[in-house]
VMD Tcl script that builds the backbone (N, CA, C; Angstrom):
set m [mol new atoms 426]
animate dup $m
set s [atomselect $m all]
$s set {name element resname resid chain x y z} {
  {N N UNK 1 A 106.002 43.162 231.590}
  {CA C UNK 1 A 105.804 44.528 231.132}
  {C C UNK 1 A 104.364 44.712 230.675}
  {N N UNK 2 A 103.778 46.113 230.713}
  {CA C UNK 2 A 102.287 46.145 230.705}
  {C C UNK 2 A 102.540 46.869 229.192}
  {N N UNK 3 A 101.815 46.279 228.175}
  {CA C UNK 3 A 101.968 46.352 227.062}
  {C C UNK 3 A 101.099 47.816 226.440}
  {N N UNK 4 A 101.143 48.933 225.670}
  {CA C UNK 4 A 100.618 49.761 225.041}
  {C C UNK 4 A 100.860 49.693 223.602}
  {N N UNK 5 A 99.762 50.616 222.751}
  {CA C UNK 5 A 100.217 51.217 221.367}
  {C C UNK 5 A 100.547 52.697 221.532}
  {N N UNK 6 A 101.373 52.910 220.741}
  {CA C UNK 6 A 102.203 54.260 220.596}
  {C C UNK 6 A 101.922 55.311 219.366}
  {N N UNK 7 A 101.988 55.778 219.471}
  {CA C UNK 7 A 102.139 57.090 218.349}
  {C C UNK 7 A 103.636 57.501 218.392}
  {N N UNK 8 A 104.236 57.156 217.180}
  {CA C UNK 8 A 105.538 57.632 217.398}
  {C C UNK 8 A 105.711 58.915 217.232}
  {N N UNK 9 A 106.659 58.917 217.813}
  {CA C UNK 9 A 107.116 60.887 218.996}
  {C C UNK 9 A 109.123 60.265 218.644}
  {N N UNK 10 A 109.322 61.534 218.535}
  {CA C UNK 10 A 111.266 61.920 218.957}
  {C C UNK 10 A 111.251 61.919 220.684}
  {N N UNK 11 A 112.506 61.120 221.027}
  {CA C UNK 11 A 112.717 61.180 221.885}
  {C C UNK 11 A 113.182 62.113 222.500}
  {N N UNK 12 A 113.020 62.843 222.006}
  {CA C UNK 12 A 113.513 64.305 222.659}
  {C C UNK 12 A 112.077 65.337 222.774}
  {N N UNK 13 A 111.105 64.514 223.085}
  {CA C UNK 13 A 109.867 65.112 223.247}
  {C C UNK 13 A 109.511 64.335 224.994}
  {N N UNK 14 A 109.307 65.319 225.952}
  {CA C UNK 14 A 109.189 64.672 227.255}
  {C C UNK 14 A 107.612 65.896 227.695}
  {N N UNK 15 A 106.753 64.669 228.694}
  {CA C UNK 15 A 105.660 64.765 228.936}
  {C C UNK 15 A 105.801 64.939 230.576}
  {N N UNK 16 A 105.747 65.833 231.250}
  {CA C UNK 16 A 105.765 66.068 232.641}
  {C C UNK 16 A 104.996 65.944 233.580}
  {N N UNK 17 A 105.086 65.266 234.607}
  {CA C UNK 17 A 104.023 64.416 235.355}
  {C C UNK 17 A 103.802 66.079 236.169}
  {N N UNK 18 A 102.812 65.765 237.454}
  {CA C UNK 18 A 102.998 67.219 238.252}
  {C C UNK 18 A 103.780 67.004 238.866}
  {N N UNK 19 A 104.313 66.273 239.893}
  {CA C UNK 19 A 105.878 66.838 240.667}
  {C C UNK 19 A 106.789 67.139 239.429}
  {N N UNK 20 A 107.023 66.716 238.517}
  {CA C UNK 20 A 108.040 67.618 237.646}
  {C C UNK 20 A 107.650 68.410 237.354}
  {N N UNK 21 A 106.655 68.819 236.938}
  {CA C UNK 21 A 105.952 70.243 236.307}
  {C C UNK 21 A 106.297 70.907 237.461}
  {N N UNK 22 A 105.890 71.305 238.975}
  {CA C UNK 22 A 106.016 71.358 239.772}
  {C C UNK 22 A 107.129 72.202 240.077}
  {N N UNK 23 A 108.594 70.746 239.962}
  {CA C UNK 23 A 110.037 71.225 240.306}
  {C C UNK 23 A 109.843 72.710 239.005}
  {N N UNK 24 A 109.709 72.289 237.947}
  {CA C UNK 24 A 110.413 72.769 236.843}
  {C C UNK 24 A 109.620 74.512 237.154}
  {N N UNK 25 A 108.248 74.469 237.702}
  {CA C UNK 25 A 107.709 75.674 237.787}
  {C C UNK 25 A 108.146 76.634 239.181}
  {N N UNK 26 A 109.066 75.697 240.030}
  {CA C UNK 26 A 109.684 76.387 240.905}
  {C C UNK 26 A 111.056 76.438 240.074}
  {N N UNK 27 A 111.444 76.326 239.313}
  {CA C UNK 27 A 112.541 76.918 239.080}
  {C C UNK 27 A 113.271 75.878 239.785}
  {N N UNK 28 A 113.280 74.545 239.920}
  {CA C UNK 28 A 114.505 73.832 241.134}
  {C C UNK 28 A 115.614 73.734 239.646}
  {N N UNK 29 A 116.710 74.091 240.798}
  {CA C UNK 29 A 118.238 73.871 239.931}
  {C C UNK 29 A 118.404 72.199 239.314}
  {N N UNK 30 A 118.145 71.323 240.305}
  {CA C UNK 30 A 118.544 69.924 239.175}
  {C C UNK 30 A 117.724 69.751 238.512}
  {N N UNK 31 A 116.221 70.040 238.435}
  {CA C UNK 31 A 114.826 69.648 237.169}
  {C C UNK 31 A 115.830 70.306 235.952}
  {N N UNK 32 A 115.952 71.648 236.196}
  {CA C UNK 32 A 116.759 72.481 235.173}
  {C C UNK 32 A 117.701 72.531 234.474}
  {N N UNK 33 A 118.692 71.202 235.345}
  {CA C UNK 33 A 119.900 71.076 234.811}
  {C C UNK 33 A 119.490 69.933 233.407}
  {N N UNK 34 A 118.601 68.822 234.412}
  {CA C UNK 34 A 118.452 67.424 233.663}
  {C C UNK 34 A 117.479 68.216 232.539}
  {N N UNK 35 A 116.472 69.135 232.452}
  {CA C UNK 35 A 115.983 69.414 230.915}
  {C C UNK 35 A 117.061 69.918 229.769}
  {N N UNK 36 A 117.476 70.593 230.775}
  {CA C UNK 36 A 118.544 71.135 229.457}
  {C C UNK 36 A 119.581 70.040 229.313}
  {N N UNK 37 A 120.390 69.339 229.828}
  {CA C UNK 37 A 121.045 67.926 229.838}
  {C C UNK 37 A 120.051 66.943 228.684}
  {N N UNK 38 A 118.841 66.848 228.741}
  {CA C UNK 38 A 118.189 65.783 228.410}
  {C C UNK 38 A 117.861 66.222 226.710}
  {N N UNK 39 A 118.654 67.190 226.061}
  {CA C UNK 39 A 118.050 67.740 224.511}
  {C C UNK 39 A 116.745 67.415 224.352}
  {N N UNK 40 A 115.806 67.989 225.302}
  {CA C UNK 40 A 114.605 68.248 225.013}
  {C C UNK 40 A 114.167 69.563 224.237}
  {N N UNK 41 A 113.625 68.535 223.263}
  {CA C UNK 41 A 113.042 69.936 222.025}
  {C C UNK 41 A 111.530 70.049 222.231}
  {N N UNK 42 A 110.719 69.465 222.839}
  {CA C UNK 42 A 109.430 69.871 223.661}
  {C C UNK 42 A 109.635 69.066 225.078}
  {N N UNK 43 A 108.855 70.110 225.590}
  {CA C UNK 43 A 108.442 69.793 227.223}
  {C C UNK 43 A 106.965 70.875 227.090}
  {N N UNK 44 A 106.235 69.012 227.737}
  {CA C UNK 44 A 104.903 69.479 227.827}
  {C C UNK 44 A 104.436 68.613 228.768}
  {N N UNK 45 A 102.505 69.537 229.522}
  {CA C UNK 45 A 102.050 68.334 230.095}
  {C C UNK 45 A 100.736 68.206 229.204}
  {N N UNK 46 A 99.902 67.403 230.742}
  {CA C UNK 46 A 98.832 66.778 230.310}
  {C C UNK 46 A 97.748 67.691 231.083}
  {N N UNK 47 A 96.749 67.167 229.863}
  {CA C UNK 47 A 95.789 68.234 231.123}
  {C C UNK 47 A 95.540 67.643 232.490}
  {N N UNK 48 A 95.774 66.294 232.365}
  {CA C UNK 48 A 95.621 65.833 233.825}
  {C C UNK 48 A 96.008 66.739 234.779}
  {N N UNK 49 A 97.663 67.149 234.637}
  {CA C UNK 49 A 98.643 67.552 235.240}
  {C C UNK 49 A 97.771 69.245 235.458}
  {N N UNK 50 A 97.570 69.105 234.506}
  {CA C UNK 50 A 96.910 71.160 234.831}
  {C C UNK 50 A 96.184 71.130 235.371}
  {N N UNK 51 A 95.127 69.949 235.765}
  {CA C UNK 51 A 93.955 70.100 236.622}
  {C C UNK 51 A 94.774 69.755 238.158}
  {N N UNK 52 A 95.826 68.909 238.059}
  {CA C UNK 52 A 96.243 68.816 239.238}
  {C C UNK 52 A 96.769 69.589 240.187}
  {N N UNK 53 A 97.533 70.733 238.951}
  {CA C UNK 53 A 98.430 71.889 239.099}
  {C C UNK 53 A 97.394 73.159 239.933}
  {N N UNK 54 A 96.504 73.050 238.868}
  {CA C UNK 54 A 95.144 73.982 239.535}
  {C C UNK 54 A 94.580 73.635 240.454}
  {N N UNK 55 A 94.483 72.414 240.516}
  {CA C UNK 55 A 93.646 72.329 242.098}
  {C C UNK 55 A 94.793 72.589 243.427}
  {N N UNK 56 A 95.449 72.031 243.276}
  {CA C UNK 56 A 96.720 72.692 244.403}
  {C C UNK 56 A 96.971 73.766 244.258}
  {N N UNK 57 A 96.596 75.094 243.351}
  {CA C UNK 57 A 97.053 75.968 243.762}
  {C C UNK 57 A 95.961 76.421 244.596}
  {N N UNK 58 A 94.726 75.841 243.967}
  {CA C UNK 58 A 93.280 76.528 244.883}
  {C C UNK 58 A 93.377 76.211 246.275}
  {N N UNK 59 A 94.069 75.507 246.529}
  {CA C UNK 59 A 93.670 74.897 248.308}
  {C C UNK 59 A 94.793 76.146 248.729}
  {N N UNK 60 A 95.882 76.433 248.120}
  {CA C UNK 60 A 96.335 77.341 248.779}
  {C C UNK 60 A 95.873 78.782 248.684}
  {N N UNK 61 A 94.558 79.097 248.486}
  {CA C UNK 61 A 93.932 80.356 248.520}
  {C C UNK 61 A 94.651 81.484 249.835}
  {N N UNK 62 A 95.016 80.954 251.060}
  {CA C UNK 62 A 95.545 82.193 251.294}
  {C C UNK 62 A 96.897 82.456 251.023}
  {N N UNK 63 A 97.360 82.024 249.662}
  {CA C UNK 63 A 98.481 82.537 249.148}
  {C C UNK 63 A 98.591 82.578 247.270}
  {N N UNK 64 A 98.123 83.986 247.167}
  {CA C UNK 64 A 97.457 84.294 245.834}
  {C C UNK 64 A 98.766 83.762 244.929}
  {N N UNK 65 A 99.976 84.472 245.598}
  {CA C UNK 65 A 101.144 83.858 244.253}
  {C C UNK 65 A 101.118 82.599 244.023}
  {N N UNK 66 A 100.876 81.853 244.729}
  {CA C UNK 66 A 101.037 79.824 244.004}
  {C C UNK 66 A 100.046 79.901 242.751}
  {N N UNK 67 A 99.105 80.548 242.135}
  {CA C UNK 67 A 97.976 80.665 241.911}
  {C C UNK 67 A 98.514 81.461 239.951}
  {N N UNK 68 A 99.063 82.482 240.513}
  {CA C UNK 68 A 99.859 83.569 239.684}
  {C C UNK 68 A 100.747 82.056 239.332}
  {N N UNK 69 A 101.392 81.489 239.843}
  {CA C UNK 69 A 102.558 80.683 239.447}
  {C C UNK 69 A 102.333 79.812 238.605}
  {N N UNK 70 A 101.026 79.196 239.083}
  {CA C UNK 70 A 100.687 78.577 237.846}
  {C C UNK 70 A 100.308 78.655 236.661}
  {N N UNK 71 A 99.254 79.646 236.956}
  {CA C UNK 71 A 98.521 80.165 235.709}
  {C C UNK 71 A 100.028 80.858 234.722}
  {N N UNK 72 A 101.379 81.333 235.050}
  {CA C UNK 72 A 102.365 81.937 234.598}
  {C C UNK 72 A 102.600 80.634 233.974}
  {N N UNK 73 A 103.023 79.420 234.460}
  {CA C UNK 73 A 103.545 78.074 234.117}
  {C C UNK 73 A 102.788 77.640 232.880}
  {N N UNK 74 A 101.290 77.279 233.540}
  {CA C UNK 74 A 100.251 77.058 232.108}
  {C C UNK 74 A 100.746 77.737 230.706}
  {N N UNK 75 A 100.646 79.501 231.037}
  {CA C UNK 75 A 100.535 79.794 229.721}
  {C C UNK 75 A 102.105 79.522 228.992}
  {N N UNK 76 A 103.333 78.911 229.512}
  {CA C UNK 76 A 104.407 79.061 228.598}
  {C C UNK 76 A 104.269 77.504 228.307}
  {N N UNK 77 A 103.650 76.796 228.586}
  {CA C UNK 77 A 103.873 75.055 228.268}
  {C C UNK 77 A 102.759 74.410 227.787}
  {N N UNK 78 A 103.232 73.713 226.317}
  {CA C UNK 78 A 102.616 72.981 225.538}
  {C C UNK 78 A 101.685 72.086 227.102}
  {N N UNK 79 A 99.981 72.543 226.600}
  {CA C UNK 79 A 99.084 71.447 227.198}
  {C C UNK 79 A 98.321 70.191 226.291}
  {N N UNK 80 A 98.467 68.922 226.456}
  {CA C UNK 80 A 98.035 68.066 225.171}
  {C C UNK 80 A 96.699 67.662 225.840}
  {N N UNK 81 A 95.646 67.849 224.903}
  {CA C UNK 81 A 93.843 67.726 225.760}
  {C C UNK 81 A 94.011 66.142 226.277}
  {N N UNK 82 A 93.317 65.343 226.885}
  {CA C UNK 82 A 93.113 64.091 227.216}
  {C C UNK 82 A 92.209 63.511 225.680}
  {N N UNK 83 A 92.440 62.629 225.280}
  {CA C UNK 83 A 91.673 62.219 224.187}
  {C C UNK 83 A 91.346 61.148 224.417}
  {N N UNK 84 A 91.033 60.407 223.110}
  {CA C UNK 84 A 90.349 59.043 222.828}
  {C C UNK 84 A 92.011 58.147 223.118}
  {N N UNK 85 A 93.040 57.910 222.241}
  {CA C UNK 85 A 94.384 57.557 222.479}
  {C C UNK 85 A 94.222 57.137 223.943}
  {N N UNK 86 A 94.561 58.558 224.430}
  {CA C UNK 86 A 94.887 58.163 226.190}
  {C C UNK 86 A 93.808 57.527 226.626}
  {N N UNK 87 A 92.575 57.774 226.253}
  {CA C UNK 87 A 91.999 56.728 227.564}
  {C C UNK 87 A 91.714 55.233 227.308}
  {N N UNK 88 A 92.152 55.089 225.916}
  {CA C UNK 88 A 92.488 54.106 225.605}
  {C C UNK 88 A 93.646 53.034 225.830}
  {N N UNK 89 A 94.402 53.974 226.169}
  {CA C UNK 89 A 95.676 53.650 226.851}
  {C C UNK 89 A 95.865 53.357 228.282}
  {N N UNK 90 A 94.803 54.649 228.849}
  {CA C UNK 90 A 94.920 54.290 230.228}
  {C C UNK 90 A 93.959 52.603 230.526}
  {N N UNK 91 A 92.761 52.872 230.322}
  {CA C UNK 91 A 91.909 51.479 230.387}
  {C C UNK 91 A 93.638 50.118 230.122}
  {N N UNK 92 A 93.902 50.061 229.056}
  {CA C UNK 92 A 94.694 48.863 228.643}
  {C C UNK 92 A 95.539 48.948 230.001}
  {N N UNK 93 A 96.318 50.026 230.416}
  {CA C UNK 93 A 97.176 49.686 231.079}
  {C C UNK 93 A 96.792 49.499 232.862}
  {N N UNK 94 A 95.435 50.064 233.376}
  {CA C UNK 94 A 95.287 49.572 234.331}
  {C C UNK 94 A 94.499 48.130 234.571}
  {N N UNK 95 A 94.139 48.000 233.068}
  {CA C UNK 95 A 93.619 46.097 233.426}
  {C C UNK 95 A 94.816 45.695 233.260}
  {N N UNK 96 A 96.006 45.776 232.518}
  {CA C UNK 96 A 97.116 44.346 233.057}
  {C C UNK 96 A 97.735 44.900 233.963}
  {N N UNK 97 A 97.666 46.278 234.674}
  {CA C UNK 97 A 98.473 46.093 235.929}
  {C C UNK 97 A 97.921 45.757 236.912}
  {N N UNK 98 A 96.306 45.358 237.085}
  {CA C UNK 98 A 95.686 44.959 238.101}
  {C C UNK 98 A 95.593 43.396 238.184}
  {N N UNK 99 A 95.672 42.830 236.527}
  {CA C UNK 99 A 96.122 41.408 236.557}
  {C C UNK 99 A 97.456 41.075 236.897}
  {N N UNK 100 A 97.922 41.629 237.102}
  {CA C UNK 100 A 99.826 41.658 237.558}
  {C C UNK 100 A 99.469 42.580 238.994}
  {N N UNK 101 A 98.821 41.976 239.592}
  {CA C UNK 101 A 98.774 42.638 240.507}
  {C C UNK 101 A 99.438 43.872 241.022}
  {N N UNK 102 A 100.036 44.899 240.234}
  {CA C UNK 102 A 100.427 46.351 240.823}
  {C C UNK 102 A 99.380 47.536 240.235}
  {N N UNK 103 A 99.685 48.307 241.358}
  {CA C UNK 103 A 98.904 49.782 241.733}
  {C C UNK 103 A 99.914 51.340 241.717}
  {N N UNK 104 A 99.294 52.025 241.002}
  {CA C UNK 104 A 99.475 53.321 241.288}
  {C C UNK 104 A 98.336 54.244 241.456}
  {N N UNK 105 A 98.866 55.683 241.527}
  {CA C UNK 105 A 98.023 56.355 241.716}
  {C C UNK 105 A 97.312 56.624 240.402}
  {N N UNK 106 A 95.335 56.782 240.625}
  {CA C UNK 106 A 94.890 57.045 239.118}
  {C C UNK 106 A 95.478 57.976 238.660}
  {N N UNK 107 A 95.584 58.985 238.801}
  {CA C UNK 107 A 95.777 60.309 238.300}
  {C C UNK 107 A 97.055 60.018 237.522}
  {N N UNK 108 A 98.056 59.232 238.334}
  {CA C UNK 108 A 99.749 59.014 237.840}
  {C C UNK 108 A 99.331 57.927 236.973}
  {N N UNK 109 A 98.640 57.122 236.511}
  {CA C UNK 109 A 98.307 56.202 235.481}
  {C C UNK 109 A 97.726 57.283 234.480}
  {N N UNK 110 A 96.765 58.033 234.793}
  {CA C UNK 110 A 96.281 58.633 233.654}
  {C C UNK 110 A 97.563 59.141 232.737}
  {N N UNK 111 A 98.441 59.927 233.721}
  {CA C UNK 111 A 99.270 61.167 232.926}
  {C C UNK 111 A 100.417 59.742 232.265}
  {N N UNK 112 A 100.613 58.984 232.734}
  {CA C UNK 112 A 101.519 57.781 232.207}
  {C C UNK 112 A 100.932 57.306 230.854}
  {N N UNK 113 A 99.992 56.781 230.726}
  {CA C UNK 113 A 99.122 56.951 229.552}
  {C C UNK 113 A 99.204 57.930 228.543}
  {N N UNK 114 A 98.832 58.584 229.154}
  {CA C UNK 114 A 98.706 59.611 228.166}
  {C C UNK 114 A 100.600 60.246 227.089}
  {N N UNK 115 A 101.321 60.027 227.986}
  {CA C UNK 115 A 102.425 59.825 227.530}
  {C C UNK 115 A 102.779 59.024 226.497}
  {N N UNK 116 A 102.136 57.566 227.050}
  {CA C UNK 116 A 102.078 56.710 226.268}
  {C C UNK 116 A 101.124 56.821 224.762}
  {N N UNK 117 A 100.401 56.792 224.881}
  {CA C UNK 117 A 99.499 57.174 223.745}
  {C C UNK 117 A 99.997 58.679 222.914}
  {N N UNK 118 A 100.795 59.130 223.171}
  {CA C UNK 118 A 101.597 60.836 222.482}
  {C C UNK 118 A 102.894 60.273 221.849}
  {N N UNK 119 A 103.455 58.961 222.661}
  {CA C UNK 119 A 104.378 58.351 222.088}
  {C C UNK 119 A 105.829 59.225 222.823}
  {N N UNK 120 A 105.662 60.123 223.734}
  {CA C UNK 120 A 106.850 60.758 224.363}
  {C C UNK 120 A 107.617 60.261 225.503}
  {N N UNK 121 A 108.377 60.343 226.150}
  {CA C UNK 121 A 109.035 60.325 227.108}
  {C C UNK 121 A 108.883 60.622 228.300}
  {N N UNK 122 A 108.396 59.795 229.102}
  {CA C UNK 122 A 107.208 61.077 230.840}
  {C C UNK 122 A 108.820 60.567 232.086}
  {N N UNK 123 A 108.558 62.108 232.405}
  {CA C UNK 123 A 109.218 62.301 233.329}
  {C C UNK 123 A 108.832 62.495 234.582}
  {N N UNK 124 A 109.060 61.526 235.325}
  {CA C UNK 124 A 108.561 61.267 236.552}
  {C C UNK 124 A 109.940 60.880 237.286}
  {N N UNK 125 A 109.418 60.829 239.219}
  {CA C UNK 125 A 109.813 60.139 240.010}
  {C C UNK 125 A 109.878 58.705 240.700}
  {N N UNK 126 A 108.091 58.683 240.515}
  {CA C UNK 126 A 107.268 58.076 240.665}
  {C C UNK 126 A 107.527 56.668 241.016}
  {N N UNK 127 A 108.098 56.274 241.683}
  {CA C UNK 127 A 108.324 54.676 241.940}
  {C C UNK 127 A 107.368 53.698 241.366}
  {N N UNK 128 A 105.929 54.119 241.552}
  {CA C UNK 128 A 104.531 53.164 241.340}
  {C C UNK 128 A 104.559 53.217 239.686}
  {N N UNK 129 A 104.959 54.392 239.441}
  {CA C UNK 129 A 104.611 54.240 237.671}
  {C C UNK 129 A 105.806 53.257 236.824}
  {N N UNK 130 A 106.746 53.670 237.804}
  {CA C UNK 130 A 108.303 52.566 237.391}
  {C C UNK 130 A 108.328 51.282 237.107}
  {N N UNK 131 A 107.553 50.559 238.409}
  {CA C UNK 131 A 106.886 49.370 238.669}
  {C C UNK 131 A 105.929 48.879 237.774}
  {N N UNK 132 A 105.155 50.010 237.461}
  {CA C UNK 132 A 103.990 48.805 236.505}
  {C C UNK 132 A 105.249 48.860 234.752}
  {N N UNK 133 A 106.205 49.553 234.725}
  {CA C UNK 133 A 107.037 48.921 233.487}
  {C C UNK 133 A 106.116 48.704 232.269}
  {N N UNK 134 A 105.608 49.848 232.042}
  {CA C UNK 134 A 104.798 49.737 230.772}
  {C C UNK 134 A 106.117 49.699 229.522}
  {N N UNK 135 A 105.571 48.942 229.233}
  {CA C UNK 135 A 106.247 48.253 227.654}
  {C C UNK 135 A 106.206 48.899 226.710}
  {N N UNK 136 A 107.398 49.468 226.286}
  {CA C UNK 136 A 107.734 51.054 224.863}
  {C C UNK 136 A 107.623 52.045 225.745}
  {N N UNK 137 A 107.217 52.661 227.009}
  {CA C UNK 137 A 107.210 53.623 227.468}
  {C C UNK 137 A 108.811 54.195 228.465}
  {N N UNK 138 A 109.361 55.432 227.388}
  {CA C UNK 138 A 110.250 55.349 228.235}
  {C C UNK 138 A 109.936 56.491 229.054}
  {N N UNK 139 A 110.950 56.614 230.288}
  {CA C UNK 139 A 110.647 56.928 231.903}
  {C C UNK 139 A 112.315 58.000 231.677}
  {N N UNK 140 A 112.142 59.258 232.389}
  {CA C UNK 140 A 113.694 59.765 232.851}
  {C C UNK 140 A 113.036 60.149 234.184}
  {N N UNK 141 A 113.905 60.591 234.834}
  {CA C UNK 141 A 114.101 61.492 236.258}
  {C C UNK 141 A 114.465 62.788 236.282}
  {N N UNK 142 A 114.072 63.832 236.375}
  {CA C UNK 142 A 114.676 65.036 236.589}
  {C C UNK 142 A 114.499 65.626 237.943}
}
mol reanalyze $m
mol bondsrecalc $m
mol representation Tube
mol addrep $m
């Protein structure tokens, strides 16, 4: 397990990678079921996730609503800035997952981190982030 420090958080505080942000900003029926299933008393992302969110909506310029969708999404959901914590977190956790030889995507390490360092719950799919099994970090699926 790839070891972090935490800031303790209620587990009922979950940090949304962008494919969940994503599902949850299309409205998909199972993201929706499992938040409300999951007694989440915050759901938030990272700014990672908003820059990610924003840049995908920009590539779809000839379709202004993805754009509207987000910026609608942004303004109802807690955004937590990237700080000192997370990149402190992130650094720790991609040197022992590179000494343990596993890889993910940066961006999906950053927002994993940063979870980690908030002390919340990140909700992902993510197989690669599963794998590196960061240590105290817990993981759901929606």
């Amino acid at each position: 397990m790839i070891g972090c420090r935490r800031r303790g958080a209620s587990v009922a505080e979950f940090l949304l990678d962008t494919d969940a942000a994503s599902r949850l900003m299309r409205a998909e029926r199972s993201a929706i079921t499992n938040m409300r299933q999951s007694g989440a008393k915050t759901v938030s992302i990272s700014s990672v996730t908003m820059a990610e969110l924003v840049y995908g909506a920009r590539l779809r310029e000839d379709n202004p609503s993805v754009m509207s969708a987000v910026r609608a999404f942004l303004a109802r959901i807690l955004i937590h800035p990237w700080d000192e914590a997370a990149a402190e977190a992130h650094a720790r956790i991609r040197i022992l997952a590179k000494r343990l030889g596993r890889s993910a995507g940066a961006f999906d390490i950053m927002i994993a981190a940063h979870a980690d360092a908030l002390g919340v719950t990140l909700v992902t799919n993510d197989a690669a982030i599963k794998n590196l099994a960061i240590d105290g970090l817990k993981i759901v699926s929606w």
